[in-house]
C-alpha positions in Angstrom: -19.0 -37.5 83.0 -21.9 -35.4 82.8 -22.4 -33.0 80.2 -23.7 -29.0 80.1 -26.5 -29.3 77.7 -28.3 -26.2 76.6 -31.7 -25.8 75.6 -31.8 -22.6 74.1 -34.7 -20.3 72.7 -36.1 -21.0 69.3 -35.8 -16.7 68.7 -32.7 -14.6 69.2 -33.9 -11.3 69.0 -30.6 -9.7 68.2 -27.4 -10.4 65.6 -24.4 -9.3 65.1 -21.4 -9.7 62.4 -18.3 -10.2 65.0 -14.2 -10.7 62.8 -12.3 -13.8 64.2 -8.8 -12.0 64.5 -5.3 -13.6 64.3 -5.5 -13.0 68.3 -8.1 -14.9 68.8 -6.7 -18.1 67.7 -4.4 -21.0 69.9 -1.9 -23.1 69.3 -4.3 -25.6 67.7 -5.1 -23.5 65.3 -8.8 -22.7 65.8 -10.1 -20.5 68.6 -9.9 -21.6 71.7 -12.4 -21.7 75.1 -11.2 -18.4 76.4 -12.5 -16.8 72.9 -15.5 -18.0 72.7 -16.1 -16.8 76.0 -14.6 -13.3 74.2 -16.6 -13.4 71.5 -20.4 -13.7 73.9 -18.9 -11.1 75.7 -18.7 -8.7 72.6 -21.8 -10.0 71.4 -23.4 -8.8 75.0 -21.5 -5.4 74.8 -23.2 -4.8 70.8 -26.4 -6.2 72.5 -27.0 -3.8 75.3 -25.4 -1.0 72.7 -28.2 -1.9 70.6 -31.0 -0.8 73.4 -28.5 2.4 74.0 -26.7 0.6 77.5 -23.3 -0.6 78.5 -22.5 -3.2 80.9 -21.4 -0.1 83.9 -24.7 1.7 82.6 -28.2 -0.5 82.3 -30.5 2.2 82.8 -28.4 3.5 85.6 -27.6 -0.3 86.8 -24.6 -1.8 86.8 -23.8 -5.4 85.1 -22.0 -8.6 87.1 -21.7 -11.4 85.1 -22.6 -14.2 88.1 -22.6 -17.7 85.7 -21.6 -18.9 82.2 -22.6 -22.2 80.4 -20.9 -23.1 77.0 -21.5 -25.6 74.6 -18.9 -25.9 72.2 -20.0 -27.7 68.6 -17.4 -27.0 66.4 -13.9 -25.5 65.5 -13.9 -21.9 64.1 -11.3 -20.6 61.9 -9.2 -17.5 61.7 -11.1 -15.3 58.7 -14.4 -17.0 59.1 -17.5 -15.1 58.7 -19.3 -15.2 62.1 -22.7 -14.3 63.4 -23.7 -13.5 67.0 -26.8 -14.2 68.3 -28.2 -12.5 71.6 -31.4 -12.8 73.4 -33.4 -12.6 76.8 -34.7 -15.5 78.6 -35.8 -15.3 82.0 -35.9 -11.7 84.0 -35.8 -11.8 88.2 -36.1 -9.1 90.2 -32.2 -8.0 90.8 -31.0 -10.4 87.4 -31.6 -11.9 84.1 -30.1 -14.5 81.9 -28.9 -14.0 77.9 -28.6 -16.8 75.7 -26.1 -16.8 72.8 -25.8 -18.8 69.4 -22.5 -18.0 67.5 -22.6 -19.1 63.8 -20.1 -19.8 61.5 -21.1 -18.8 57.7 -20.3 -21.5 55.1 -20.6 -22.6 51.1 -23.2 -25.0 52.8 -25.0 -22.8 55.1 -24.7 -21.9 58.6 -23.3 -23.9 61.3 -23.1 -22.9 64.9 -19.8 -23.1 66.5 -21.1 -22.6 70.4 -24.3 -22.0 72.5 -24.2 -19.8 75.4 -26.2 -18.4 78.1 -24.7 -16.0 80.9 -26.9 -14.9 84.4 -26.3 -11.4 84.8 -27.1 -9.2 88.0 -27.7 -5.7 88.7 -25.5 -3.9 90.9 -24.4 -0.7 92.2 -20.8 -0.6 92.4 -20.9 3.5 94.5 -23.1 0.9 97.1 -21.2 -1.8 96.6 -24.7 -3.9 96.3 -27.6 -5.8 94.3 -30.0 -3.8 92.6 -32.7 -4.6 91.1 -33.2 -5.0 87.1 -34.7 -1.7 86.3 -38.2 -1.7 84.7 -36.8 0.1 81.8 -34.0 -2.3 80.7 -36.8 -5.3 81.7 -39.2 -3.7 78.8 -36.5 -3.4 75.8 -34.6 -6.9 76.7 -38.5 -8.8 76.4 -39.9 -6.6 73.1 -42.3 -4.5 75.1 
């Protein structure tokens, strides 16, 4: 069986400390897929919050999340410190991609936990259509 293997960028451009809750962990006693994909979700809602946006409000755009890819490395625990990791990679005309890198703080250092990246589109839900990225929101995500 094939397997998803992310090649990620070398700079995250954005982190951000996120709790690991009682909630957030299954009946194996670690988190579980479905929180991981949680946790890149938060760490995308403190991202855009960062540049003054919100997923219904990207410089007057709308967010869809179309695609996710995650690589899972390791187990994390409830109480562990964790870092998120957010960053742009490549911006079309009406979408872009975020990576991710979630960290787990440790007596021997950091050790990530999961790699990420989501494709996320524009849209207009009053049209009930695809929009394009607007030039403003393409200028803060790439550093401009």
């Amino acid at each position: 069986m094939g397997r998803n293997k992310l090649v990620t960028p070398a700079v995250f451009t954005f982190s951000c400390p996120i709790p690991v809750r009682i909630t957030d962990i299954n009946y194996g006693g670690h988190t579980g897929n479905d929180t991981i994909l949680s946790l890149i979700h938060e760490a995308r809602m403190q991202y855009l919050g960062s540049f003054g946006y919100t997923e219904m409000n990207l410089a007057g755009s709308a967010l869809i999340m179309s695609d996710v890819c995650i690589e899972f490395k390791k187990e994390l625990f409830y109480g562990e410190p964790l870092i998120a990791y957010v960053t742009a990679g490549e911006i079309s005309r009406v979408g872009f991609e975020l990576f991710y890198k979630l960290e787990k703080n440790t007596p021997d250092g950091n050790i990530t936990v999961a790699l990420a990246r989501t494709g996320m589109v524009c849209y207009d839900y009053t049209l009930k259509k695809i929009t394009g990225v607007p030039e403003e929101a393409r200028l803060k995500m790439k550093g401009c």
